[in-house]
N, C-alpha and C positions, 0 to 999 in steps of 0.2 A: 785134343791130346792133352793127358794130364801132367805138369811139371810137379818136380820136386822144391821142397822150399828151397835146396842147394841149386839146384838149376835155376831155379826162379834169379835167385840174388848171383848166380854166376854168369849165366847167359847162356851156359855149354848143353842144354836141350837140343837134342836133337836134328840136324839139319840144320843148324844156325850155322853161319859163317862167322870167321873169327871178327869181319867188323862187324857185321850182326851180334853178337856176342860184346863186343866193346861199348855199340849202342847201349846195349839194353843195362850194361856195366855202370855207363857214366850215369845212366838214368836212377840206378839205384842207389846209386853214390850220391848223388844229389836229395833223394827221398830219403836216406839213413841221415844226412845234416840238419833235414826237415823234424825226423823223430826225436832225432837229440834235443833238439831245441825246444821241442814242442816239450819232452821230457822235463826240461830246465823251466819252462814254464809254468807247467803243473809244481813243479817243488816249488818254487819261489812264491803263488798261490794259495797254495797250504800253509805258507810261512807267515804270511800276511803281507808277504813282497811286492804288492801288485804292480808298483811301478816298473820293478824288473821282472815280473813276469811279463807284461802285455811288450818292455821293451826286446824280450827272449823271443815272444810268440809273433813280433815284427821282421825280427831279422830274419827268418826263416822265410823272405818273402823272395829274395833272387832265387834261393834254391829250390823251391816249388816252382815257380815260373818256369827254370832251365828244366825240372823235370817234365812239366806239362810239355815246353814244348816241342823235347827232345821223342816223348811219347806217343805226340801226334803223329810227329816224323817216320816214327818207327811202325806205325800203324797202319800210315800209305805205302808203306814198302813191305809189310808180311801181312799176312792173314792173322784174323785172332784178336781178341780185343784185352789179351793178358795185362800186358804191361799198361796199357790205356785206364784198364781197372782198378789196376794196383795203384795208377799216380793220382786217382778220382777219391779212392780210399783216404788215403795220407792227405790230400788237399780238401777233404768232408773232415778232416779230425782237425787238420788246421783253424778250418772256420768255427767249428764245435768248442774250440779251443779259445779262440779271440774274442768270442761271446762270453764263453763262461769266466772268463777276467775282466771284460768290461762290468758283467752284471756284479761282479763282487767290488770295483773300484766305487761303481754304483750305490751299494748296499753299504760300503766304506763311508762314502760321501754325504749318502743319508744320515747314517746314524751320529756320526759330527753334526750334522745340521742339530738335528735334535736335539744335542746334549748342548748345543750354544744357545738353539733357542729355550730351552728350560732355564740357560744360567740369565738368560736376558742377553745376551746377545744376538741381536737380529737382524744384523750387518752381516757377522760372520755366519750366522746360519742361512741365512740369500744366499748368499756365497757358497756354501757348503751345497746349500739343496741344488744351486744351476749348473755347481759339477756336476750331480747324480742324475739333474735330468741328462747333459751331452754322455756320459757314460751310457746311461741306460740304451740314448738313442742310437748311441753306436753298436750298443750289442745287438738293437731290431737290426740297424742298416746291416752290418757287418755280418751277423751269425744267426740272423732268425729262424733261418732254418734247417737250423741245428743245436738250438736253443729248447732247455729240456720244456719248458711251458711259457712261449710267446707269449699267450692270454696274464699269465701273472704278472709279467716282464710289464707287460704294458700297466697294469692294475696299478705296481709299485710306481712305474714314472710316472702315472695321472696323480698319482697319491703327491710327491714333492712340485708336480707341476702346479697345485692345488696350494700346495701349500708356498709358493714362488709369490702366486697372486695374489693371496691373502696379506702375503708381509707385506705389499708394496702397493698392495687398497686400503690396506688395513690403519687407522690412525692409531692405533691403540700402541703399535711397538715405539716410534718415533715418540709418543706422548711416554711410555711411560721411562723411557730414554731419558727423555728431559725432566720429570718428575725427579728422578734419579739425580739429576745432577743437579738440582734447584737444592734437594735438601744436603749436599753433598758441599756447596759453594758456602764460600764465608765471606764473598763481595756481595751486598744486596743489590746492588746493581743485576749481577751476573743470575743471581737469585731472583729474581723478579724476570728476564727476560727465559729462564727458562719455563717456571709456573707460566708464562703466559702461553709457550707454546704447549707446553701440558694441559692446559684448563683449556684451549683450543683442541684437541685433540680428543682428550675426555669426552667434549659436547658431541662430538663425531659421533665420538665411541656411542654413547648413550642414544641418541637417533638409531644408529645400525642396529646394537641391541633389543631395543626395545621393540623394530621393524623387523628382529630375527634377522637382520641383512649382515651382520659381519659374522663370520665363521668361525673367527678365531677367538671371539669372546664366547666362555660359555658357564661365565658366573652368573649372579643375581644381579641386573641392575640397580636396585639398591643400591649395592658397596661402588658404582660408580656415582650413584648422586653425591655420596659420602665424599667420598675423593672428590668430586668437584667440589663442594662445600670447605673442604680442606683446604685446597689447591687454592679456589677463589680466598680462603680469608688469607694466605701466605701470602699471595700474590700482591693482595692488597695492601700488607704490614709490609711485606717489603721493597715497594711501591715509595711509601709512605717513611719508611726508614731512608732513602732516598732522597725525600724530598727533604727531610730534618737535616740531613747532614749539609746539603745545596744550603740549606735555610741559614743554619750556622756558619758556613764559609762564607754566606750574604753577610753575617753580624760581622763577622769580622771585619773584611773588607770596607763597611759602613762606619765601622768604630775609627779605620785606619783613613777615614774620608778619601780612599779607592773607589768613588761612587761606582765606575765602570766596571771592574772587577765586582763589584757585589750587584750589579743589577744583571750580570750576564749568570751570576750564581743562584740568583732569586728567578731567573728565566727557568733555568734545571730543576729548580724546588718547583716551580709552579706546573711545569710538564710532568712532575712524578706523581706532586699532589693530584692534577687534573687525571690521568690516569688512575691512581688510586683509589675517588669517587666514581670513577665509572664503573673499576670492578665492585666494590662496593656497594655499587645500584644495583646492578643483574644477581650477587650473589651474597652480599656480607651486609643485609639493611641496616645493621647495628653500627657499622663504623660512619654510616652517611653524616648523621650529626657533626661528630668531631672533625670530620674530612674539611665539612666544608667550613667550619670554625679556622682550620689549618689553613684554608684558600684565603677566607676574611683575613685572617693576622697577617697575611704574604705579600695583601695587597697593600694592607697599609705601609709595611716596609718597604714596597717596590714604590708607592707615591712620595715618600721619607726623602726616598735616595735619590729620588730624579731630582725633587725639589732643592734637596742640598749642591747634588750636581750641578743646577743653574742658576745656583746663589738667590734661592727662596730658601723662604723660612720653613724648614722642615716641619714644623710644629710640637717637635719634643725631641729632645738632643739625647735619649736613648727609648729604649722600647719598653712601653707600660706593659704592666705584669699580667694586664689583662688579655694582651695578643702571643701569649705563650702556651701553645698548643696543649692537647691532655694527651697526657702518654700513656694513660691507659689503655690506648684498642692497641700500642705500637706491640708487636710482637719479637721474639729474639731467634734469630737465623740459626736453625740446629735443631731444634725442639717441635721438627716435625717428622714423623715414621715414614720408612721409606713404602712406597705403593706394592707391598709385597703380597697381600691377598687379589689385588686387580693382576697382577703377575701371573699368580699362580693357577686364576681361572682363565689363561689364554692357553695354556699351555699344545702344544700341538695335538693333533688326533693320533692316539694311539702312543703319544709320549710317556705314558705311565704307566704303560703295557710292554708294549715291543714285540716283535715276531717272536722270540725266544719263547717270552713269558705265554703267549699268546699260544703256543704249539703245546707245551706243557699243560695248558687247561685243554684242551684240544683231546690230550689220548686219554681223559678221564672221562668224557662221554660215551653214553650204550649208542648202542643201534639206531633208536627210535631217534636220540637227539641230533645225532650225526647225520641222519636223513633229512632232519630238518634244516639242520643248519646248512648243507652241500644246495636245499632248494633255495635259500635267503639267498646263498654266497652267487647262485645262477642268476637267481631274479636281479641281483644287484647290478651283475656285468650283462644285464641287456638280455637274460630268456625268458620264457616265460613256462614255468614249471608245474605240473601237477601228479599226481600220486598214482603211480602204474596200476595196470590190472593187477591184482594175483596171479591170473592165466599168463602175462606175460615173464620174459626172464630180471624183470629191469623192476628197480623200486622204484624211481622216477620218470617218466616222459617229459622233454624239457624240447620246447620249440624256440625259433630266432627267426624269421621271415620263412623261405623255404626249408631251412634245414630243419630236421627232427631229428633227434636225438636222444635214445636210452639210456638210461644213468643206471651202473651198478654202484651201492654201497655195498664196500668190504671192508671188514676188518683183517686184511691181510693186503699185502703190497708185492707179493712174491709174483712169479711165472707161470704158477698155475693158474693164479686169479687173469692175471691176465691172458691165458688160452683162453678161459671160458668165456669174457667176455668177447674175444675173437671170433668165437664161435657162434657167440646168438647175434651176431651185427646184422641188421638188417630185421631182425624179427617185431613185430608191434611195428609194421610201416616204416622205421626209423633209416634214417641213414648213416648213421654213425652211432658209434658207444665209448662211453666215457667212463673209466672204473676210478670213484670217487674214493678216498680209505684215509686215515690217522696214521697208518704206518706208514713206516720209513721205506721206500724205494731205492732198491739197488741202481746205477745205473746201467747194466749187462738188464736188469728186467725194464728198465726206461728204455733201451734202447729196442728191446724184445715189442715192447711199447710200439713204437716208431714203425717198429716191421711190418708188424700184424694190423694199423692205424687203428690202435686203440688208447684214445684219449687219455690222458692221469691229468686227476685233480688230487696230489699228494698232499700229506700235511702241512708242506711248509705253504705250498698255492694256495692251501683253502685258509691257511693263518695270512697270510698275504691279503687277502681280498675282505678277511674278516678286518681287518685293520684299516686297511684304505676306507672303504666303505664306511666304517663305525656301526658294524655289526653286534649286537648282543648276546655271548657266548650264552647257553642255557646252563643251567645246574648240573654240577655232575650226580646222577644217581648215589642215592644214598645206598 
């Protein structure tokens, strides 16, 4: 028996009883709170609200529940599976709903990551990217299957899960973190302990690079030797800056016959100097000389000061001109450039691109290139592709263990493209069809999609996959 949409939302069909009729009242009463909410969700959405969206597209979770199970109820007591459909309906838009606001908190949280990791922030963009993984994953858990392309969903969160692991294998951000603040600091102390964990970090970097093992370098090794060469000769003048000042607080305290006081200041000078000469050995041979000139002149002040200390004859009641160090290798804290080329060749995958810019190169390719690039984007997420008959409906055949699968490319996104590929599913052995295309998809034709199970790989999916991946767009036709 067929209802009116009045009867539907009233109860008054037919043979209903008035609590029959109150049932089926409350039950829509509870699915019309669900719409509203779910309504507030979508605007809030659009607005960039996401917070109040997903908190809009939450609360509607007692009144689906009461409608479910007010529905059940009513389904062991009449014939018919009406109202049971209608609350299956609103509770499939529900979940279609909670997905499609996770994946944009997602896609939010990404693109923060990005923009912190390009300024060098790579604290906040961990951060930024471990939101967009628990987002993403909520939108599989929650709404996967209702989710307009699962396969991309996952593409993008392997994409931040990739890139999670890199920052926190990677030496290269911490290094150049501290690079950053060595030439920033105007205490050489504090200047010296940061170049050391920079010049640490760099030699990381340089290994991985050079073994292709760290991901997120993707300059020239050269301009890391360079920076370590930098790094080691700062490190070392400000090492060495260090130990002159400890040296000078020694004279004093010496002059002031404070033996104690100047022999615990000559201890500091001589750990900075010692330090100094070491980075100096691995990376600055030119300061070795003077270094250890600086060590010679140190000691003889540290044997001066003991001896006056226990009332021996120091051997000269101040210090000959000949243990006064060359200040020529010392260098002046400031007058180093910040590591802004090793910066800029980390930059993330696809950070110089982005889905947007990426879509935009995307709808200037012909046919031929779009065919190619739909087989890359397959091969990359695990099938294995090659180039259809003629005889059949499909420009590619694209295999994964037992599935087989025909790929149409279109250059149309509409409902009639996808009837036709409805219609050849199955033909060339396949068991499913996938209609690949550049244009933009309705979602009335995604959902048309879903009915007929015919596959979209739309342009935002295949810009998606081209980015995670580090796919090579072709030329647009001249």
């Amino acid at each position: 028996m067929a209802y009116s949409d009045r009867d539907r939302r009233t109860g008054r069909a037919r043979g209903l009883s008035e609590e029959t009729a109150a049932a089926w009242r409350a039950v829509e009463a509870s699915l019309s709170v669900v719409e509203d909410g779910l309504s507030a969700a979508a605007r809030f959405q659009r607005d960039g609200e996401y917070d109040r969206a997903l908190s809009a597209a939450r609360e509607t979770r007692d009144a689906v529940e009461s409608a479910r199970s007010r529905a059940v109820g009513f389904s062991k007591d009449h014939p018919g599976n009406a109202l049971h459909d209608r609350t299956q309906t609103v509770v499939a838009q529900r979940v279609a709903t909670l997905g499609a606001i996770h994946v944009a908190r997602a896609r939010d949280a990404a693109a923060r990551g990005d923009r912190l990791f390009r300024a060098g922030n790579y604290d906040g963009a961990r951060e930024a990217f471990e939101r967009a993984r628990e987002e993403y994953d909520s939108a599989l858990t929650e709404g996967e299957r209702r989710l307009e392309d699962p396969h991309a969903i996952r593409v993008e969160r392997n994409r931040v899960d990739r890139l999670v692991v890199d920052i926190d294998d990677s030496p290269l951000p911490s290094a150049i973190t501290a690079d950053r603040a060595a030439v920033a600091a105007d205490d050489p102390a504090e200047a010296a302990a940061h170049w050391e964990t920079a010049l640490s970090g760099y030699r990381l970097a340089l290994t991985a690079a050079e073994g292709d093992g760290d991901s997120l370098y993707r300059g020239d090794p050269d301009r890391l030797r360079e920076r370590i060469t930098t790094v080691a000769e700062s490190l070392a003048a400000a090492q060495r800056t260090v130990g002159e000042e400890a040296r000078r607080a020694g004279d004093w305290y010496a002059d002031a016959e404070q033996y104690e006081a100047a022999l615990e200041e000559f201890a500091t000078a001589a750990e900075a100097f010692d330090g100094a000469l070491e980075t100096a050995a691995e990376s600055y041979r030119d300061a070795v000389p003077h270094l250890k000139a600086d060590v010679e002149a140190l000691q003889r002040r540290i044997d001066r000061a003991r001896a006056a200390r226990d009332g021996e004859d120091p051997g000269a009641d101040r210090i000959e001109s000949d243990d006064e160090p060359a200040y020529e290798v010392s260098a002046t804290l400031g007058d180093v450039e910040g590591p802004t080329e090793i910066a800029d060749a980390i930059k993330p995958p696809t950070a110089d691109s982005g889905p947007g810019q990426t879509v935009e190169r995307l709808v200037r390719l012909d046919g031929p290139a779009v065919t190619g690039l739909v087989a890359e984007a397959l091969t990359a997420t695990g099938w294995e592709t090659q180039a259809a008959s003629p005889r059949t409906p499909f420009d590619l055949l694209a295999t994964r263990g037992a599935d087989r699968m025909g790929v149409v490319v279109s250059d149309g996104g509409d409902r009639a493209a996808v009837t036709e590929c409805a219609q050849v599913t199955g033909a060339a052995g396949t068991d499913a069809v996938m209609l690949a295309t550049t244009t933009p998809v309705p979602d009335d034709v995604e959902q048309t999609a879903t009915e007929r199970d015919v596959r979209l790989l739309d342009r935002e999916s295949l810009a998606a996959i081209v980015d995670s991946q580090g796919l090579t767009l072709p030329a647009p036709a001249q």
